[in-house]
C-alpha positions in Angstrom: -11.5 -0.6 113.9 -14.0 1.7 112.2 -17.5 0.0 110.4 -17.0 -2.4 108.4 -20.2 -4.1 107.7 -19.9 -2.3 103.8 -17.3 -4.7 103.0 -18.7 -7.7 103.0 -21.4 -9.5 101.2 -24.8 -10.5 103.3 -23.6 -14.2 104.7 -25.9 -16.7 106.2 -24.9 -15.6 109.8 -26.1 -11.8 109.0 -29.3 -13.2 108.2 -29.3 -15.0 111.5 -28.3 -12.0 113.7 -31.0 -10.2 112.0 -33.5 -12.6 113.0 -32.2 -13.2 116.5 -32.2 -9.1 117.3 -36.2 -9.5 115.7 -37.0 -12.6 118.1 -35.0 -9.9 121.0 -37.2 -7.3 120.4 -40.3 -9.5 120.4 -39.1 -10.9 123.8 -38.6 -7.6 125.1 -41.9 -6.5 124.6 -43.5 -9.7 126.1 -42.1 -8.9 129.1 -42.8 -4.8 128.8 -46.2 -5.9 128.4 -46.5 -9.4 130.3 -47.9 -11.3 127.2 -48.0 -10.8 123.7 -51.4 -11.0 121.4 -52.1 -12.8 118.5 -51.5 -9.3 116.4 -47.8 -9.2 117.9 -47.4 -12.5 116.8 -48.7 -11.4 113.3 -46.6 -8.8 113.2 -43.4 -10.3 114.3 -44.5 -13.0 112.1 -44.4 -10.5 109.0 -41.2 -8.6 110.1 -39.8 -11.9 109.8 -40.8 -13.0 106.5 -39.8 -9.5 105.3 -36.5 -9.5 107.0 -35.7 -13.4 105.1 -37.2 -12.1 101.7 -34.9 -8.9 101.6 -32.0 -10.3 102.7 -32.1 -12.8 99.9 -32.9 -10.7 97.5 -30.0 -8.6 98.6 -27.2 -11.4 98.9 -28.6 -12.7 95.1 -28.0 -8.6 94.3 -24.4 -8.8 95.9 -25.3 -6.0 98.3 -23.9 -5.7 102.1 -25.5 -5.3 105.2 -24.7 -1.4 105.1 -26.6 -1.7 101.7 -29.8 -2.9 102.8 -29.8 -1.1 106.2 -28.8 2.2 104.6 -32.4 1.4 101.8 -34.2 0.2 105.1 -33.9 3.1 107.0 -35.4 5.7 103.6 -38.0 3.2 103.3 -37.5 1.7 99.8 -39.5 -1.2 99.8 -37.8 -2.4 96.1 -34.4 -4.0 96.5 
């Protein structure tokens, strides 16, 4: 079976796999690097907020994963 992420609205459990892949990457790098600083803390702390805010605004727009990963990746800030 071929993508089918465009087919579906954003649901809670998007949301969370978003997150968890986030908290996975943040992990990742605390053992790449053997701790992790207050500024990756910031930072992760920010892609998080940015990652919940967009996805709301995107489920309250109707728009699918595909949607907001496809704006994501030319950098449109504006959902």
């Amino acid at each position: 079976m071929g993508d089918v992420t465009g087919l579906f609205n954003l649901t809670d459990n998007d949301i969370f796999v978003m997150m968890e892949l986030a908290y996975e990457k943040m992990i990742a790098l605390r053992n790449r690097k053997g701790h992790l600083s207050s500024h990756d803390l910031k930072i992760f702390d920010g892609c998080s907020s940015l990652i919940l805010s967009l996805c709301k605004q995107g489920r309250d727009r109707g728009m699918t994963l595909k949607d907001i990963s496809e704006r994501a990746a030319k950098h449109e800030p504006r959902i």
